[in-house]
MARMIZA-654159 format. One record per residue: x, z, y of N, C-alpha, C in turn; residue in three letters. Coordinates in steps of 0.05 Angstrom, whole numbers, plus 5000, padded with zeros to 4 digits. Layout:
N
XZYXZYXZYALA ...
***
This chain:
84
692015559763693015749782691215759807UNK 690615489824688715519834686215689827UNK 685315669807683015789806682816129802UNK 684416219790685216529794684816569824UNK 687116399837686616399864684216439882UNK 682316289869679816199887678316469872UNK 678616609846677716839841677717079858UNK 680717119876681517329885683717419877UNK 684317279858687317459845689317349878UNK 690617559889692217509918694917519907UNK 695417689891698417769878698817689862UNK 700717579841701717659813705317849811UNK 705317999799707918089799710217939788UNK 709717809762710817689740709117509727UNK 709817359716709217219693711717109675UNK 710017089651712216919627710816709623UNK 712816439617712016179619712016089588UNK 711015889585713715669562714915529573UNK 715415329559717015039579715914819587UNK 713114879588712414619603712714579630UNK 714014339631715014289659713214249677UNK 714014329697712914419733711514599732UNK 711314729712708615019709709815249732UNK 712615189723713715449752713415429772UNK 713815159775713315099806710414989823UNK 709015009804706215019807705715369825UNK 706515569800705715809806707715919820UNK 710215839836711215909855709915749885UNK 708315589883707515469899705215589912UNK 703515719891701215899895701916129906UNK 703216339896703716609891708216539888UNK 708516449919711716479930712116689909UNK 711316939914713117199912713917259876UNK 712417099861711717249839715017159815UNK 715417289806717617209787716917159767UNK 718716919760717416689736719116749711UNK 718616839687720616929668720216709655UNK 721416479636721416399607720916579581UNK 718916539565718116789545720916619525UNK 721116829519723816929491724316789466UNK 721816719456721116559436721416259441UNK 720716159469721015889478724515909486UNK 725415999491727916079497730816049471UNK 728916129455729816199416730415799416UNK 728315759410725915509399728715309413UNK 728715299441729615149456733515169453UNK 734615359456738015409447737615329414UNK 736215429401736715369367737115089360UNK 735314889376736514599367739314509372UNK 741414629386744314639384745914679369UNK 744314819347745114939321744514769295UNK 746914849276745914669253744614889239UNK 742614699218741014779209742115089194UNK 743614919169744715059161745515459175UNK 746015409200746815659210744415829217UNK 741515639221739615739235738816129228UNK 739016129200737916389191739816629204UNK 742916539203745616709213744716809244UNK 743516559256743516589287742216799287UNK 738716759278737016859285737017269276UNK 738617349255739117589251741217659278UNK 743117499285744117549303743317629332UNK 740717489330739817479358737117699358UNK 736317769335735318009334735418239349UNK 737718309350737718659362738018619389UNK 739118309398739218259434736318299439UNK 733918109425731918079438729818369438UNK 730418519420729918769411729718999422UNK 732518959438734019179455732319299470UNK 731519589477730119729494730819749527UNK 733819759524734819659548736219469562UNK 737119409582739219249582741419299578UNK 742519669581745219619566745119599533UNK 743119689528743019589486742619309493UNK 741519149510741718929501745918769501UNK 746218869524749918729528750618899499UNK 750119169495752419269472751919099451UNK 748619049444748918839420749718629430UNK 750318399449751618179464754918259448UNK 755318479464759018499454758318509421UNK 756818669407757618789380756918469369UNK 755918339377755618069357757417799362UNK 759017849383761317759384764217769380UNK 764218089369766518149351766617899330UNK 
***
C-alpha cells in the first residue's frame, strides 16, 4: 500500500480484500477514506465451514441467486425466497 502511495495513487474509492488479517487496516491506515469490502468468494469459503459437508452442494445453489443478484432488492427477494 505504501508503495502505490509513494506512486501517486492519493485516492482509492473501494477495494475488495480476502481475509488476510490486518490487510484492512493496513489500507485504512493509508487511504482513511476508502471502503474496505471482503470479496464474496472469501466470504462463501469462510461461512461454509459451519456447514456439514453433506449440505455443502444445497447451500451453495442456495446462495447463488443472492450473490448473483443485480440489485439489492433482487438480492433481499432472493434472501426472503430462500428462506421460505
Amino acid at each position: 500500500m505504501t508503495d502505490l502511495q509513494n506512486r501517486g495513487v492519493n485516492d482509492i474509492l473501494i477495494t475488495c480484500v480476502d481475509a488476510l488479517v490486518g490487510f484492512s487496516e493496513v489500507i485504512n491506515t493509508i487511504y482513511p477514506k476508502i471502503a474496505v469490502q471482503l470479496c464474496i468468494m472469501h466470504q462463501i469459503r469462510h461461512s461454509i465451514k459451519y456447514v456439514a459437508s453433506k449440505h455443502h452442494k444445497t447451500l451453495m445453489s442456495d446462495l447463488k441467486p443472492v450473490y448473483k443478484a443485480v440489485s439489492r432488492d433482487a438480492e433481499i427477494d432472493a434472501l426472503e425466497f430462500q428462506s421460505i
